[in-house]
VODO-741620 format. One record per residue: x, z, y of N, C-alpha, C in turn. Coordinates in steps of 0.02 Angstrom, whole numbers, padded with zeros to 5 digits. Atoms other than C-alpha are relative to their C-alpha. Example, Ala and Ser with C-alpha at 12.3 -4.5 7.8 and 13.67 -1.06 7.14 Angstrom:
PT    npx    npz    npy   capx   capz   capy    cpx    cpz    cpy
PT  00045  00000 -00059  00615  00390 -00225  00045  00000  00060
PT -00042 -00003 -00059  00684  00357 -00053 -00039  00037  00055
//
This chain:
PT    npx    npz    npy   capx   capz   capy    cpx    cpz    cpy
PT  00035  00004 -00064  03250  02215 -02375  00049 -00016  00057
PT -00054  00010 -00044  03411  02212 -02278  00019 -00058  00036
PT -00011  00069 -00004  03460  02028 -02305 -00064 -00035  00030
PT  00058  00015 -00034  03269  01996 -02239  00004 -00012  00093
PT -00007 -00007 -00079  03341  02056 -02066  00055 -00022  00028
PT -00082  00018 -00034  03533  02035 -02040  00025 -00048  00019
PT -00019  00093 -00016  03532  01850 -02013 -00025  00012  00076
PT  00025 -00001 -00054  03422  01884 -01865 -00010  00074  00043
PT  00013 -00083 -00038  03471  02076 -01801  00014 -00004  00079
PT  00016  00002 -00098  03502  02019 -01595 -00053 -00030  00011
PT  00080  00025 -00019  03343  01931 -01611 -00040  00052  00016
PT  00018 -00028  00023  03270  02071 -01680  00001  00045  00054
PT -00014 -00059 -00065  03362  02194 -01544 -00036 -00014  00067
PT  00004  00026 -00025  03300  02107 -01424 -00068 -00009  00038
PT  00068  00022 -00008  03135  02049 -01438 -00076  00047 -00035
PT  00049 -00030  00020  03046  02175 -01534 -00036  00042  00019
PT  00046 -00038 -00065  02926  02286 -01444  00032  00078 -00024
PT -00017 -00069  00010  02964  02470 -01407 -00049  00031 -00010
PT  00057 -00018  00018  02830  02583 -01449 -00017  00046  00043
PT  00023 -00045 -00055  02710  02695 -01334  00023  00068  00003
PT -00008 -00093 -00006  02762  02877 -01267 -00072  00018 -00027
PT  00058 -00048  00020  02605  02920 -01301 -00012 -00001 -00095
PT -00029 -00004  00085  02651  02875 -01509  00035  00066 -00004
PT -00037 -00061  00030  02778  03005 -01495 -00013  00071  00009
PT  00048 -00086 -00038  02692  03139 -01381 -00048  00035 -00061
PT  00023 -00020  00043  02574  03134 -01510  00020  00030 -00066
PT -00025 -00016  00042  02680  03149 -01654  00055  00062  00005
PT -00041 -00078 -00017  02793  03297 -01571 -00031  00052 -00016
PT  00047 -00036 -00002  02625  03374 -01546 -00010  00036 -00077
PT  00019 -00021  00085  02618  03410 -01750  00039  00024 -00019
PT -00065 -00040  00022  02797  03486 -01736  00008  00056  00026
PT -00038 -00095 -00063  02817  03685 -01710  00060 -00014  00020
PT -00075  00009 -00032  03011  03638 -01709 -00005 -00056  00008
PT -00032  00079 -00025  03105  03500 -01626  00059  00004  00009
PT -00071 -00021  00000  03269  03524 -01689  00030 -00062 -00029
PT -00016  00031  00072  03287  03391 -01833 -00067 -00050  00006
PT  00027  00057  00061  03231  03196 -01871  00031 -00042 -00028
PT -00024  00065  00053  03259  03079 -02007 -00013 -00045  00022
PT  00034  00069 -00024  03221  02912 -01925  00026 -00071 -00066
PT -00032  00058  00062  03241  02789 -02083 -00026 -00054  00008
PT  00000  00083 -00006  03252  02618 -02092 -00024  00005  00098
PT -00011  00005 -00073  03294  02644 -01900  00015 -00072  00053
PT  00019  00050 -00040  03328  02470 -01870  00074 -00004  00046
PT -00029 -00012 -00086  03408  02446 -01682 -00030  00053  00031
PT  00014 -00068 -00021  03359  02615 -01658 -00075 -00009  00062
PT  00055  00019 -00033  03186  02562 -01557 -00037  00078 -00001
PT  00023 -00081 -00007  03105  02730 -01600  00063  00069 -00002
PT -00057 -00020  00004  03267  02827 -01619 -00002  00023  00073
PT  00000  00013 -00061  03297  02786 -01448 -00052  00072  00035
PT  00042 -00045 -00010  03128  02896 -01397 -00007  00061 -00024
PT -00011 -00066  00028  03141  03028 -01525  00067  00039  00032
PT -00041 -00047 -00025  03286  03088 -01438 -00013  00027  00065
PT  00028 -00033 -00059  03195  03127 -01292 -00027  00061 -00036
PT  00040 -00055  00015  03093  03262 -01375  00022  00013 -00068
PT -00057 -00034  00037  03233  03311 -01513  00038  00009  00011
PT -00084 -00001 -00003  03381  03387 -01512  00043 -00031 -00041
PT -00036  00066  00047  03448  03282 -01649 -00030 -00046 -00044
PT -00007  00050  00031  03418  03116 -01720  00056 -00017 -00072
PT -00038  00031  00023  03488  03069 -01879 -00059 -00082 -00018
PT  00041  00080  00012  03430  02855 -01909  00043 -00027 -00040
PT -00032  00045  00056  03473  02767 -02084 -00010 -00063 -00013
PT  00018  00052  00006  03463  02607 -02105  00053 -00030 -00055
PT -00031  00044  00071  03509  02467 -02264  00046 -00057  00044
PT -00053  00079 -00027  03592  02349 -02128  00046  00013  00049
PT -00035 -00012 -00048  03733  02379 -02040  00017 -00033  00061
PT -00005  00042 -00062  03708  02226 -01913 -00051  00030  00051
PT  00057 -00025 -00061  03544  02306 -01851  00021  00059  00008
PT -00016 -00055 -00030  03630  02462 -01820  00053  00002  00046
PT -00043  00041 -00048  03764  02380 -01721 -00024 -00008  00082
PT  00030  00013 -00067  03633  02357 -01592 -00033  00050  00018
PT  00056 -00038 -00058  03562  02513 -01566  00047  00045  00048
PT -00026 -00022 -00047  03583  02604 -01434  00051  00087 -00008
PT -00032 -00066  00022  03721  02738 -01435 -00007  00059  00047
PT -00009 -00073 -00022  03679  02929 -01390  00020  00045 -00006
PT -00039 -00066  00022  03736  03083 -01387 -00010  00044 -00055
PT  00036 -00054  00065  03609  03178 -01505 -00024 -00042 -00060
PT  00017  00050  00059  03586  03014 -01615  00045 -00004 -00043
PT -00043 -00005  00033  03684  02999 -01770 -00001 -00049 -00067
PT  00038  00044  00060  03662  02834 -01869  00055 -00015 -00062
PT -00053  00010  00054  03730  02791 -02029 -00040 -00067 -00065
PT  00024  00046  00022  03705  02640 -02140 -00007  00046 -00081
PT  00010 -00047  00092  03641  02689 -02336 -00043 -00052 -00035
PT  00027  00082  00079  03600  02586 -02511 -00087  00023  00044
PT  00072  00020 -00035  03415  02548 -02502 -00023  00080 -00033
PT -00002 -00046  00010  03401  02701 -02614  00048  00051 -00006
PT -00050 -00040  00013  03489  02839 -02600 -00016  00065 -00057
PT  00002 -00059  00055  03516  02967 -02741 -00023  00038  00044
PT  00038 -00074 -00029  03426  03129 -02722  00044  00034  00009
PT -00075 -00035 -00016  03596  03215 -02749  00052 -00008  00054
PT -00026 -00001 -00063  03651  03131 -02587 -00024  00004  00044
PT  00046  00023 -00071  03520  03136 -02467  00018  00074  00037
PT -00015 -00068 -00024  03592  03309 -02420  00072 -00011  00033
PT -00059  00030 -00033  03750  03229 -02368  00016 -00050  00042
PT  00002  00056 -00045  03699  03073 -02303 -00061  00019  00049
PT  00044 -00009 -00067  03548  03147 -02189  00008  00063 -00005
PT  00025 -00070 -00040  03516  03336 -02191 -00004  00037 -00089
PT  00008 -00072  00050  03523  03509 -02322 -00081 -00016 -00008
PT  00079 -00006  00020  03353  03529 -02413 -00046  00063  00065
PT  00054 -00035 -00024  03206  03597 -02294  00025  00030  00078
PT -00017 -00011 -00072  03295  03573 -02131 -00017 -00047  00043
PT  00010  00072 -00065  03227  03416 -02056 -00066  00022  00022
PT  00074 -00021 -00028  03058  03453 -01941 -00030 -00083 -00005
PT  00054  00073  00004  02995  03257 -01941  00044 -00057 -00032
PT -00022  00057  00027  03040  03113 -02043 -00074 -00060  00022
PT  00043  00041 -00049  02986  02953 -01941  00029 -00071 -00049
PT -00001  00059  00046  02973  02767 -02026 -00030 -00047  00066
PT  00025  00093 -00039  02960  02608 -01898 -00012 -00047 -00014
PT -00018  00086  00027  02901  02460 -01965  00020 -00022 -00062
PT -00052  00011  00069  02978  02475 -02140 -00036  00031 -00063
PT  00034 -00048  00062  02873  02600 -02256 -00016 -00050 -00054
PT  00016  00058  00046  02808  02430 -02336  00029 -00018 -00042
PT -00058  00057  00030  02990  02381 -02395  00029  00069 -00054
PT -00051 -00064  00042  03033  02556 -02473 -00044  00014 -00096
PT  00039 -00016  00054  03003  02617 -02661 -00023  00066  00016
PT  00043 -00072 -00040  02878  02757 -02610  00012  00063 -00052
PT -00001 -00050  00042  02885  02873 -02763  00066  00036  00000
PT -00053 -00024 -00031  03070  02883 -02723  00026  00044  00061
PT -00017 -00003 -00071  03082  02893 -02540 -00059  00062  00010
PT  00041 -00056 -00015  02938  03031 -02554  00018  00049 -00033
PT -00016 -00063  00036  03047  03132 -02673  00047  00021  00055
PT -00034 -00017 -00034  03178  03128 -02522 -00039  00017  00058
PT  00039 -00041 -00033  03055  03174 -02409 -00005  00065  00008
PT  00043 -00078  00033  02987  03317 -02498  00059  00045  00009
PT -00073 -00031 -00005  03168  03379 -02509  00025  00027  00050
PT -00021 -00028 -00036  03230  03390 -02356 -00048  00016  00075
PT  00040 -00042 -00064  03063  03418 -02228  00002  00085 -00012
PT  00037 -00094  00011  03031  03622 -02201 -00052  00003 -00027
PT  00053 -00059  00026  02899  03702 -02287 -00017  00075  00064
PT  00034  00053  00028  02767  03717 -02265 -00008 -00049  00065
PT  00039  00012 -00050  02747  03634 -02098  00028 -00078  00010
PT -00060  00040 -00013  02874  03475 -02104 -00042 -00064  00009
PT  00058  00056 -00027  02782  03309 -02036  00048 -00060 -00001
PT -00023  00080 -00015  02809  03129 -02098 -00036 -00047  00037
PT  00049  00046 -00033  02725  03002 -01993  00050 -00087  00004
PT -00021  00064  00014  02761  02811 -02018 -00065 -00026  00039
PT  00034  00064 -00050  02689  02669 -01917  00005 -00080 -00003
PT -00020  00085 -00018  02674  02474 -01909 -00057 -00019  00041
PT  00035  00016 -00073  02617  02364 -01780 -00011 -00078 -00043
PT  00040  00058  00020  02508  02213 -01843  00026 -00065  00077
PT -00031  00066 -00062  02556  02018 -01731 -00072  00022  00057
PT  00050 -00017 -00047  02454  02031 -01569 -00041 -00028 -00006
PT  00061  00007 -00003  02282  02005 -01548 -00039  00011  00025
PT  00055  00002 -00049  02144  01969 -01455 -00047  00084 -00021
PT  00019 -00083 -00022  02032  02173 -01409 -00042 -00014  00044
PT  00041 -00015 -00064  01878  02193 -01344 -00019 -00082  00045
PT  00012  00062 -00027  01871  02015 -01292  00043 -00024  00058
PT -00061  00002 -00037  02021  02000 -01209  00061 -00031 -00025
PT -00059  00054  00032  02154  01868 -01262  00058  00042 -00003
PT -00045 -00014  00011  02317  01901 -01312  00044 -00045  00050
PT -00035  00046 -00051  02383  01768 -01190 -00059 -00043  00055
PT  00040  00031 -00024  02231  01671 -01154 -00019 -00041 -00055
PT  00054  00024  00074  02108  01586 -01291  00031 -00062 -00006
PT -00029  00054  00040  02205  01411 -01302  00045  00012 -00047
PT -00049 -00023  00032  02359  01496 -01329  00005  00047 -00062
PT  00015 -00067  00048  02273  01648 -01450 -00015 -00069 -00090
PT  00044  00043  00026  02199  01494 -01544  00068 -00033 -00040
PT -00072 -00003  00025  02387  01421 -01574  00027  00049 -00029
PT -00022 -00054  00023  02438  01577 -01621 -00010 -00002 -00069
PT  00020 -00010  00034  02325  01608 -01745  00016 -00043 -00077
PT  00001  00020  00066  02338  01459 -01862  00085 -00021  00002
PT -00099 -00009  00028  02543  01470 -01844 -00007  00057 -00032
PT -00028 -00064  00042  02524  01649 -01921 -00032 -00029 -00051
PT  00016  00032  00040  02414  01559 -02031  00031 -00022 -00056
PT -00065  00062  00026  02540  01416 -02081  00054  00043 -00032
PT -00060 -00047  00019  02670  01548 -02091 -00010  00052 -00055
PT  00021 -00063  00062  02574  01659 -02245  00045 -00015 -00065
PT -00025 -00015  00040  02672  01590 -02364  00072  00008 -00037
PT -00061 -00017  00012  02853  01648 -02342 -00028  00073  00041
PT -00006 -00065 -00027  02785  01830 -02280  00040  00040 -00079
PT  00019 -00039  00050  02829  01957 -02416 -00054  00019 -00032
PT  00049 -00042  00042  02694  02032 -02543 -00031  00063  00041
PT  00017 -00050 -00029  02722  02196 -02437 -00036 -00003  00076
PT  00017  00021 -00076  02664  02110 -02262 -00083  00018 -00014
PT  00071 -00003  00023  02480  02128 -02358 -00003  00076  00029
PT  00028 -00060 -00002  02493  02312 -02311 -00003  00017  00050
PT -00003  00002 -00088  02554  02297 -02120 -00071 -00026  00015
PT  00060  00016 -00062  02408  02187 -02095 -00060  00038 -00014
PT  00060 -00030  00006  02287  02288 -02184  00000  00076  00048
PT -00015 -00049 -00041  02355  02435 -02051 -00001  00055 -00045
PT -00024 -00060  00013  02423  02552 -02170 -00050  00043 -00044
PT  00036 -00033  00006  02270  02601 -02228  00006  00015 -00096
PT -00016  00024  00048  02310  02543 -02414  00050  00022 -00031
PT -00073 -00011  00025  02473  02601 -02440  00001  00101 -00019
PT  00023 -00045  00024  02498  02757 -02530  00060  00050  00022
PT -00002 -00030 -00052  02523  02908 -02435  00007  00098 -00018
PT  00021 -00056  00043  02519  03076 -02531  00017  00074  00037
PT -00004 -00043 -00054  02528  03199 -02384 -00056  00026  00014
PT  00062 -00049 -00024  02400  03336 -02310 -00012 -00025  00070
PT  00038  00021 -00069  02295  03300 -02147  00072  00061  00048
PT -00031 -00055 -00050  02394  03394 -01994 -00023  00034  00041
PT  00034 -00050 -00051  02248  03479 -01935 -00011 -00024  00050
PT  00037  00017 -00064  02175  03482 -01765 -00052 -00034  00023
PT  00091  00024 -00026  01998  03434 -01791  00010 -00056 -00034
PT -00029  00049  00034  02090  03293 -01898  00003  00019 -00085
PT  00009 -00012  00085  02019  03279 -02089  00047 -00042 -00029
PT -00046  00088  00010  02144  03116 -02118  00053 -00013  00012
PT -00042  00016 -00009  02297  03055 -02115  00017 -00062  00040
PT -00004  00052 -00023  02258  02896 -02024 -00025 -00062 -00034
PT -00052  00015 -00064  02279  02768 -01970 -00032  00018  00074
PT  00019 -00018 -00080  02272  02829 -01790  00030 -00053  00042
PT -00014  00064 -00027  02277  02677 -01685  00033 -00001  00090
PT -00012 -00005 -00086  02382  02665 -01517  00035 -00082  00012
PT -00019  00054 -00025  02451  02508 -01416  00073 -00003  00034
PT -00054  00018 -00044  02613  02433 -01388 -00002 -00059  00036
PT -00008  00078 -00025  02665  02292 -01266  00056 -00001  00027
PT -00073  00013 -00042  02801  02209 -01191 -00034 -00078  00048
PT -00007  00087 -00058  02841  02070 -01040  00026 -00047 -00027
PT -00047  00052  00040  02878  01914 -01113 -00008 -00054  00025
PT  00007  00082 -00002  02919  01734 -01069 -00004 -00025 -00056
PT  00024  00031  00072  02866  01607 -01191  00068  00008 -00041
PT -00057 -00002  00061  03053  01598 -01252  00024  00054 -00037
PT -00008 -00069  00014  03054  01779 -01280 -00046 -00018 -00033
PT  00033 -00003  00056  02902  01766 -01377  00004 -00043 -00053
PT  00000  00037  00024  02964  01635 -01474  00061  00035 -00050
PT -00054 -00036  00012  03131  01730 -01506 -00020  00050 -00049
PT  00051 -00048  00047  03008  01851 -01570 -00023 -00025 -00074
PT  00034  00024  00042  02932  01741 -01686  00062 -00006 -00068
PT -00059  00036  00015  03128  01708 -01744  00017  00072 -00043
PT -00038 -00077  00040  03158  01887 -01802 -00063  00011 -00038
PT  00021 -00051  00062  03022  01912 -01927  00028 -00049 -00060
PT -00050  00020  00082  03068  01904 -02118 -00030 -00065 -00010
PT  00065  00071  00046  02935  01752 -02156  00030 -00069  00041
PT -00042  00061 -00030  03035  01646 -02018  00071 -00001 -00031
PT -00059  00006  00035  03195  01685 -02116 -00010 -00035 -00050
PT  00018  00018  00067  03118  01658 -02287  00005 -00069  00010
PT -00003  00064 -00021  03077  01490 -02207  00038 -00046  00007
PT -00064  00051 -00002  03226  01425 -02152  00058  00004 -00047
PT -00024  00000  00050  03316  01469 -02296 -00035 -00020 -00052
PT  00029  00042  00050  03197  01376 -02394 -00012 -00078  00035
PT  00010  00077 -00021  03224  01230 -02274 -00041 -00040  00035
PT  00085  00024 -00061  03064  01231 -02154  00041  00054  00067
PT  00002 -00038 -00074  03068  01243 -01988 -00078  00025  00025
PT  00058 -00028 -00029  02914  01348 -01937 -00002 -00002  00086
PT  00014  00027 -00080  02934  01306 -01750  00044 -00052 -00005
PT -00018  00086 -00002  02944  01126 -01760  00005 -00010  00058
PT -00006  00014 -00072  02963  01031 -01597 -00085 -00017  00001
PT  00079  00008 -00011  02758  01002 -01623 -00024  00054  00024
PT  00001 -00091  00004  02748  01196 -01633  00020  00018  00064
PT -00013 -00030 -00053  02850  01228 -01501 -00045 -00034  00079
PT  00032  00006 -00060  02770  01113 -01388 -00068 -00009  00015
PT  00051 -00037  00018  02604  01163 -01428 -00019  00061  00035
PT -00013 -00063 -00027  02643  01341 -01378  00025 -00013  00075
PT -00022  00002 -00072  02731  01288 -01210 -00058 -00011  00035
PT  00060 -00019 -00043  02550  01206 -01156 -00045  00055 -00009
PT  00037 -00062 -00003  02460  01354 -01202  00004  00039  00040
PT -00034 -00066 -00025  02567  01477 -01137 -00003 -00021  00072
PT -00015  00048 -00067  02592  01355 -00968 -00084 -00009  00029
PT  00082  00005 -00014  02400  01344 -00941 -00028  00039  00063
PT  00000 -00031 -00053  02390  01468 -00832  00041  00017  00065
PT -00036 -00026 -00064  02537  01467 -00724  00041  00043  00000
PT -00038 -00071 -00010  02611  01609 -00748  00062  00012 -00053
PT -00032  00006  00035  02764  01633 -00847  00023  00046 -00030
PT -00020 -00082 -00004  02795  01818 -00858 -00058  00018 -00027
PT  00067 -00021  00017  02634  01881 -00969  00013  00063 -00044
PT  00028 -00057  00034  02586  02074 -01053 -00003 -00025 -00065
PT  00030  00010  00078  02581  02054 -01237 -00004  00050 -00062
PT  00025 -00056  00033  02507  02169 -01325 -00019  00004 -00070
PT  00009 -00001  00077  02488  02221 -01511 -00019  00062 -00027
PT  00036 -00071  00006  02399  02366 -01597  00072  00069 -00063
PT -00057 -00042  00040  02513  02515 -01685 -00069  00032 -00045
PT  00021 -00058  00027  02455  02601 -01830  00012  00044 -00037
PT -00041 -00030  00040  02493  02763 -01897 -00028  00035 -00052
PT  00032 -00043  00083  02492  02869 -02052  00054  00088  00003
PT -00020 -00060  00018  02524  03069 -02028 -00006  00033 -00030
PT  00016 -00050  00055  02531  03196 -02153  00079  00056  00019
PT -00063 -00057  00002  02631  03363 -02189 -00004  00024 -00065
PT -00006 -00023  00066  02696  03445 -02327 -00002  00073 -00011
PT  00003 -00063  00009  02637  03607 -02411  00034  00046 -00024
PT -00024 -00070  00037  02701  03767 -02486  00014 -00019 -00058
PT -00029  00009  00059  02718  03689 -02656  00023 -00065  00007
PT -00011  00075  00008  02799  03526 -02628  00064  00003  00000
//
C-alpha cells in the first residue's frame, strides 16, 4: 500500500482534506479516557494532527516514511514508520503494552490493511472492556441535496473522469465507495441510543483553486497506477475541460466538499 502513496506524499500533504471537529468531538464522546491513541496508517498526520487536541498522547504508524516526513511535528505526537504488518509480539513495542490504548483511529486506509490481523492488534492493545476503534473514509465529492459540487458543468466533468479513471483504482476502492458499509467490522455498537456501528455520515471540505484540485486528483493511488502504466489521466483535453468548468462562474477560490463515513465499535470483556 505504501508504494501506492510515496511517489506522491507532498501532493498528498498538501491537498488532501482535513476532516471535521465535529468527526472527532464525536468520537472522543465514546471515550471515558483520553490518555492513549493508535492513529495507524497516519499518513501526513491529517487526523493525528486533531487527535492531539483532545489526547494527551498520540502514537501514528504508518508503512511510508515519505508521508510521515510531512506531518506535522508535536509535542504529544509520536510517529513511527512500521512493515505493513506488524507481528503481534511487537505491537507492544512499536505502539503501546496490551490494554492501554483508549482509541485506535484509521484515516482513509482500513481498505488497504489485512483485517483479521490488524483486528488481532487491536484487540490487544485497546482497554477492556470499553476501548473504541473507529475508522473512516471519505468518498470523491459530490453533488447533496441538489447542490453541485462546483457547479453542474463542472460536476458533469468530474464525474465521467472518475469514471475513465475505474480502471487503475485498487479492488479495495470498491469498499470506500460503497462507504464502509461492506467491509468487515467485528466490533459492538457504542451505545447511546446507537444499535450500529455505522456508517455515521459527517462532511468534510476544503478551499480550493482548480490547481489545487487537480493536485488532488495527482495524489490518489489510481492516478499513480496510471502513470506508471503510461497514461496520463489529466491529458491536456482533461485539463482543459476542467479549467472551463471550473472558470464558468468566475470565481476561482470554491468550497469543495465530500461526504466522511464512519464505522464505530468497542471491544468487550472477552476479546
Amino acid at each position: 500500500m505504501a508504494d501506492l502513496f510515496h511517489k506522491q506524499a507532498k501532493n498528498y500533504a498538501e491537498t488532501r482534506p482535513s476532516y471535521p471537529e465535529e468527526l472527532f468531538d464525536f468520537i472522543a464522546s465514546k471515550t471515558p479516557n483520553h490518555d492513549l491513541v493508535w492513529d495507524v496508517g497516519t499518513g501526513s498526520g491529517q487526523a493525528a494532527k486533531s487527535l492531539a487536541k483532545l489526547y494527551k498522547n498520540v502514537v501514528g504508524t504508518d508503512t511510508s516514511q515519505e508521508q510521515l516526513d510531512y506531518a506535522p511535528k508535536l509535542p504529544n505526537v509520536r510517529y513511527q514508520c512500521t512493515p505493513p504488518n506488524i507481528p503481534l509480539s511487537e505491537v507492544e513495542f512499536s505502539v503501546s503494552p496490551p490494554g492501554t490504548v483508549d482509541l485506535v483511529t484509521v484515516a482513509q486506509a482500513l481498505h488497504w490493511f489485512d483485517l483479521p490481523t490488524f483486528y488481532q492488534q487491536v484487540k490487544l492493545v485497546l482497554k477492556k472492556p470499553h476501548g473504541i476503534i473507529a475508522a473512516w473514509c471519505y468518498t470523491v465529492p459530490e453533488a447533496k441535496d441538489n447542490i453541485p459540487v462546483v457547479n453542474d458543468k463542472f460536476d458533469a466533468v468530474f464525474r465521467q473522469f472518475y469514471a475513465d479513471s475505474q480502471p487503475y483504482w485498487d479492488l479495495a476502492r470498491k469498499l470506500v465507495d460503497g462507504k464502509y458499509k461492506g467491509i468487515d467490522f467485528p466490533f459492538e455498537p457504542v451505545g447511546d441510543g446507537a444499535n450500529h456501528t455505522g456508517p455515521f455520515e459527517f462532511t468534510t471540505e476544503r478551499v480550493m483553486d482548480l490547481e489545487g484540485f487537480l493536485t488532488y486528483i495527482r495524489s490518489w493511488s489510481a492516478y499513480q497506477t496510471a502513470k506508471d502504466k503510461g497514461v496520463e489521466l489529466l491529458s491536456d483535453d482533461v485539463v482543459e475541460s476542467f479549467k472551463r468548468a471550473w472558470g464558468e462562474d468566475g470565481v476561482d477560490q470554491k468550497v469543495v466538499k465530500a461526504p466522511v463515513y464512519l464505522r464505530i465499535g468497542k471491544v468487550g470483556n472477552s476479546e
